[in-house]
N, C-alpha and C positions, 0 to 999 in steps of 0.2 A: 333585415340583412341575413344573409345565408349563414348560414352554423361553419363559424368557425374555427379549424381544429388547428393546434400547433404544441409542439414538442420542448418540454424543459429540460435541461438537464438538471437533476437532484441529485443530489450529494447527502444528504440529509442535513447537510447542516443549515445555520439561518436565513444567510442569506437569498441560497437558491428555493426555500420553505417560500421566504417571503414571495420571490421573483413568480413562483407559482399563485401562492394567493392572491396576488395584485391582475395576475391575470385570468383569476377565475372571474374577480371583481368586473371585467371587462369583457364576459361573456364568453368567454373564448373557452373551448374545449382542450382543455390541458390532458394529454397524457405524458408522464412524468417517467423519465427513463435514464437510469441507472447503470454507468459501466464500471464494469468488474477489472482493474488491472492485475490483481494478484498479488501488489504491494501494498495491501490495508494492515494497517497494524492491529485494527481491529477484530480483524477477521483471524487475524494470527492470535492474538493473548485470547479468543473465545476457542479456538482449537489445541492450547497448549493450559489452560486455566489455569495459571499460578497462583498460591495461595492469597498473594497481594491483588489477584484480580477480580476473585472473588465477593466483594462486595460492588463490584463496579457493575455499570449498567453497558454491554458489551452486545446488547440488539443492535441487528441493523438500522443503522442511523434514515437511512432514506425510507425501508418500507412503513416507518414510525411516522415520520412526515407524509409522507404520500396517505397515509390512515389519519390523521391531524387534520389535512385540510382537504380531503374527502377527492383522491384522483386514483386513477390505476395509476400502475408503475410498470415497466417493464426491466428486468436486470438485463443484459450483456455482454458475456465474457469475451475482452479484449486483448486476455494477455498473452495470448501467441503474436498478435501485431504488436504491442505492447513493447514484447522483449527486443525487437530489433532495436527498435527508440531507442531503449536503455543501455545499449549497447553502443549505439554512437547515431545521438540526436542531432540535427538536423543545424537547432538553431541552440547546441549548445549544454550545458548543465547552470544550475543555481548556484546555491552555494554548498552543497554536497553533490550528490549524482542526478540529482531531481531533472530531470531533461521537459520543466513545466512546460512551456511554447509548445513543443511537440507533441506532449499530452493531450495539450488541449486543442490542438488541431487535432489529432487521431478522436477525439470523442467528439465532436464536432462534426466533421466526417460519416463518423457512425450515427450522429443523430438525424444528421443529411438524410444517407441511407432509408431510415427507418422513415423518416418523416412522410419520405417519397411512398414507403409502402404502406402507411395508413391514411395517404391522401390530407397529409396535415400543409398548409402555408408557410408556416415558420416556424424556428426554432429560437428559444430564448435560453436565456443562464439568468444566475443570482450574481455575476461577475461587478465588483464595483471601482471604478476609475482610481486608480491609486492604490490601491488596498493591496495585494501584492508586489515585492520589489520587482519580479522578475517577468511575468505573463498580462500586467492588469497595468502597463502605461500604456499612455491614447496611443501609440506609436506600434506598440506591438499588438496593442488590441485589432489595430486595422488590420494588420497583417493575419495575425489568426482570423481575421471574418476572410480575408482574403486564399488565403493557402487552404480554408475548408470546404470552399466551396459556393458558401453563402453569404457572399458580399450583397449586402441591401435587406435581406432575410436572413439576420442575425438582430436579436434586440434584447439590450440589458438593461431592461424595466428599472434599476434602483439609480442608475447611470443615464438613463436616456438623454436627457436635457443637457446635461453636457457632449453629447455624442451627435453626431451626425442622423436627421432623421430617416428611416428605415421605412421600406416599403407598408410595415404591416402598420404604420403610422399613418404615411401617406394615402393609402387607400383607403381608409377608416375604420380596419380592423381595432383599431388600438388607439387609444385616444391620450396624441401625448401631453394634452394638460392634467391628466390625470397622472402619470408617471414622474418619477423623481430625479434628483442631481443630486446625489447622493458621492463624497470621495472621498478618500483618506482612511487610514489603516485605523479609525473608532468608530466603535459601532452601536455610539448611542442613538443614531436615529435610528437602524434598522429594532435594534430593542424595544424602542416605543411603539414603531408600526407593530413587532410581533404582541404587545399589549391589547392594538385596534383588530387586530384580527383573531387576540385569544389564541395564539399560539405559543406553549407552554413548554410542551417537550422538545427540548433540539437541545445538542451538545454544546459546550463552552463555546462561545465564539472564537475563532481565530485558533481553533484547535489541531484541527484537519487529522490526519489521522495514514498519510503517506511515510511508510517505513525508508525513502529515499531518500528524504533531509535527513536522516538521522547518520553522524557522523562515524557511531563506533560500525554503522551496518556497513556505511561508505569502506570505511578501510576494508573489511571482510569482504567484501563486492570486485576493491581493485586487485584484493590477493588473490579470487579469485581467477578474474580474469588474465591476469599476468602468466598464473601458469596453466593454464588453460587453452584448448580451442576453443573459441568463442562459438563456432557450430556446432558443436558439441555441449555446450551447458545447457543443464533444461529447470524448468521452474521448479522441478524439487528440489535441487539443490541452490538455487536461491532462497526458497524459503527455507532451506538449513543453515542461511546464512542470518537467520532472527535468531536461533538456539544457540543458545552455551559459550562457551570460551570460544575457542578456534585457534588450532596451533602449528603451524607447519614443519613437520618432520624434516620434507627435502623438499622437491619441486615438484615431485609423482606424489607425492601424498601429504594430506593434514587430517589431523582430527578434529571433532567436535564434542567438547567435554559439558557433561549435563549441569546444572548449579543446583537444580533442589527435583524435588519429588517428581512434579508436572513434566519439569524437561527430559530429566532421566525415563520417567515414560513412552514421554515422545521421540523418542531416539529409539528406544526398544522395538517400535512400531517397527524400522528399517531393516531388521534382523535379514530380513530375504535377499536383501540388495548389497548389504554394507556389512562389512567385519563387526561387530561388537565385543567391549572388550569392558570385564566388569569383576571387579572384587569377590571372591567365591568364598571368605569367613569373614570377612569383616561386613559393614555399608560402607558405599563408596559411590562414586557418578558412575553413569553410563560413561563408555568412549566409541564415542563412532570414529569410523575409519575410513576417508572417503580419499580413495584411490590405491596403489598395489599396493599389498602387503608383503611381501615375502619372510625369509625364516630370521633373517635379521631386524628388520624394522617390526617385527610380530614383539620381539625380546623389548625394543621403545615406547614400544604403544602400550606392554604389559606394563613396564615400568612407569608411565603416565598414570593409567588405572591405579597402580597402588598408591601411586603419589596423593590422588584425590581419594582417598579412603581414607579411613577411620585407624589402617597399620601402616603412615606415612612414615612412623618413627621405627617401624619393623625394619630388619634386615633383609629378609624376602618375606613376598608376601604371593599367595596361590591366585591367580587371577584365570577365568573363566574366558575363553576365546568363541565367539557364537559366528558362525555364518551360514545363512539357511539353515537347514537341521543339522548340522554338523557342529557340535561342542565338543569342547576339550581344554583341558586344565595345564597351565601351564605356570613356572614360578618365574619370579622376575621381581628386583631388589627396586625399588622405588626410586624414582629418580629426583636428583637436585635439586634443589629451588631457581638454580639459577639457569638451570638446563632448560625449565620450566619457564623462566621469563625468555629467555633469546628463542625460544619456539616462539611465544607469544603473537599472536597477531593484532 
């Protein structure tokens, strides 16, 4: 039979591991490819290191699998298409802002793409029948092979046997007695196959690692967007939407308040782009300042800084005003506790 080639998507985690081995098993030339949305929560706590994350194991999850069971990988950054999605998806959101259906058509899509340029047959996932509430019922499954492009060459090896058979079945690429009927949100079978195949290293199951179900990110997302142009937002300041507090001044501006060492770092980074605003005798957080400043709300954001310091109980306290090379020392009495929560976001 002719050498043939076909496109996984990897994730790093178990299931798509497994979806791969199962079709090395089957002769098939796996190149295993990786897209980058931009909201990896992993990728964010490895570029912010928190002391709590420190002991964690924060490698990329897929190029660890893809070295496991011996394939290339190709990564793909998707998140300028990405953001449109997130911004008003097609077929909807979860149960935070997660726009999953859409994701997985957009990587889908891209793996189409790719497939076509290395001359591969099909494309497969670790996707299992039930296993998610909102992308992985037989109903919506059809639709994502559908809206991606690859109706008939699309196959989800751990799923197959409940699924409709697929070309790379029917022509005998893929031999569906060897494939499983695998459903439901436990994942004790896929754990025994990772035993048969000696695969060792992969993350908790059912862990994922999408900063978009996370609810405190969700409300920090929709304040953004509310006083915003939406053409106008760019993925930096989404991903400053992972840091700190966040407290909105007025409608033109909020800040981003650091919580410990690592964040207050990472905020410092902005100094070129964004006001900082930080305790100059005491320790205290970073305060980033994202949107106008002027000479009065300069006086609230200095009072925020002292609030988070170490001279909260001071009467005034000296805070330090950074933008580009331009410092300058300004005083300002710390403000209330409660001034402090009705900012809150």
């Amino acid at each position: 039979m002719e050498n043939v080639k076909a496109i996984g998507l990897l994730s790093g985690g178990l299931d798509s591991t497994l979806a791969c081995a199962l079709m090395k098993r089957e002769r098939i030339e796996v190149l295993g490819l990786h897209c980058s949305t931009g909201f990896c929560l992993i990728d964010y706590r490895r570029k912010i290191m928190r002391k709590q994350d420190q002991d964690k194991d924060l490698r990329n999850a897929a190029l660890i699998s893809a070295a496991q069971i011996d394939i290339p990988i190709e990564i793909i950054d998707i998140s300028q298409e990405y953001l449109s999605i997130v911004f008003k998806p097609k077929h909807g959101y979860g149960s935070s802002i997660n726009p999953c259906i859409d994701c997985r058509i957009l990587m889908l899509k891209t793996a189409k793409i790719y497939a076509e340029k290395c001359d591969a047959k099909f494309v497969f996932t670790g996707e299992v029948l039930g296993q998610r509430p909102m992308s992985q019922h037989l109903g919506t499954m059809k639709l994502i092979e559908k809206e991606s492009g690859l109706k008939g060459y699309l196959l989800r090896p751990l799923s197959a046997k409940l699924l409709d058979s697929t070309v790379p079945e029917q022509s005998g690429w893929v031999n569906r007695d060897h494939l499983y009927s695998i459903e439901g949100r436990t994942r004790k079978e896929q754990m025994k196959l990772a035993e048969e195949f000696n695969i060792k290293d992969y993350p908790t199951p059912a862990g994922g690692c999408c900063v978009l179900v996370d609810k405190n990110y969700a409300k920090k997302f929709k304040d953004l967007i509310t006083f915003s142009q939406r053409d106008t937002i760019t993925m930096e300041q989404l991903t400053l939407l992972k840091v700190g507090r966040h407290l909105r001044v007025y409608h033109q501006l909020k800040v981003i308040v650091g919580r410990e060492e690592a964040e207050n770092n990472f905020l410092n980074h902005y100094v070129e782009k964004y006001h900082l605003f930080k305790s100059s005798g005491f320790p205290g957080a970073s305060v980033l300042a994202d949107g106008l400043v002027d000479e009065i709300h300069e006086t609230i954001i200095a009072s925020i800084a002292a609030y988070y310091s170490d001279a909260r109980t001071h009467k005034s306290v000296e805070i330090m005003h950074s933008f580009n090379k331009d410092v300058r020392l300004i005083t300002a009495a710390p403000a209330s506790e409660n001034t402090i929560l009705k900012m809150r976001i």
